[in-house]
C-alpha positions in Angstrom: -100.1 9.7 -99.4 -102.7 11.5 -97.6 -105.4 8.9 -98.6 -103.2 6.1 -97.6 -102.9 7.5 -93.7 -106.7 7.8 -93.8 -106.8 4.1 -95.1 -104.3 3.0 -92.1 -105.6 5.0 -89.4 -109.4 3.8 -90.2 -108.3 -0.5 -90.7 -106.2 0.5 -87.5 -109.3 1.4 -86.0 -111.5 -1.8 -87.6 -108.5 -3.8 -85.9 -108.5 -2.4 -82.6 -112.2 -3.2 -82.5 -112.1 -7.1 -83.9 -109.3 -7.6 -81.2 -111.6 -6.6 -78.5 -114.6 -8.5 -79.5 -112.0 -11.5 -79.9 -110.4 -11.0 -76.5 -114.1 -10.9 -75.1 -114.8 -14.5 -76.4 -111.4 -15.9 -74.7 -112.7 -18.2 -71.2 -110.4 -18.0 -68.1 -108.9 -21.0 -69.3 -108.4 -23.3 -71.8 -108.3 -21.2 -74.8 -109.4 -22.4 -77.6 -106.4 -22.5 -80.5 -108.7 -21.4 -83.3 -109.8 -18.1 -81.2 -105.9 -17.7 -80.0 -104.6 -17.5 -83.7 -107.4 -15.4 -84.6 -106.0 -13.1 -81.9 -102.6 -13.5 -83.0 -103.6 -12.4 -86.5 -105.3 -9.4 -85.9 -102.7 -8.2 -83.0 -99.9 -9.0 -85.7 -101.6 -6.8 -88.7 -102.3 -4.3 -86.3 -98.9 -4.1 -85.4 -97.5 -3.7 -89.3 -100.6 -1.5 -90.6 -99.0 1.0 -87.3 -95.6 0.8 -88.1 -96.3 1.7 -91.7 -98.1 4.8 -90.9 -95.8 5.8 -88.6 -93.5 5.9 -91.3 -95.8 7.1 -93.7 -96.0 10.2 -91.4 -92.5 10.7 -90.8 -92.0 10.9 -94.6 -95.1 13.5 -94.8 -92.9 15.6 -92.3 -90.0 16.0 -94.5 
């Protein structure tokens, strides 16, 4: 289980990263659709990779 929090918490990191290179390439306006679901798809794996450490830590605990 140990190895699997490592895995998370390093791709969690990787994520964080892509999102703000991707953010940096979005103009004032008119975003681009490909960049936007780009976006959306890293934000969105981001989001489950966190939630299953989270759990993966509370079940550590016990």
């Amino acid at each position: 289980m140990e190895k699997r929090i490592q895995s998370l918490e390093t791709r969690l990191k990787q994520l964080e990263e892509q999102i703000k290179e991707v953010q940096k390439q979005l103009p004032a306006h008119s975003v681009k659709p490909p960049i936007m679901m780009e976006l959306i798809a890293l934000e969105d794996e981001h989001e489950d990779l966190f939630k299953e450490l989270e759990q993966l830590k509370r079940a550590a605990k016990k």
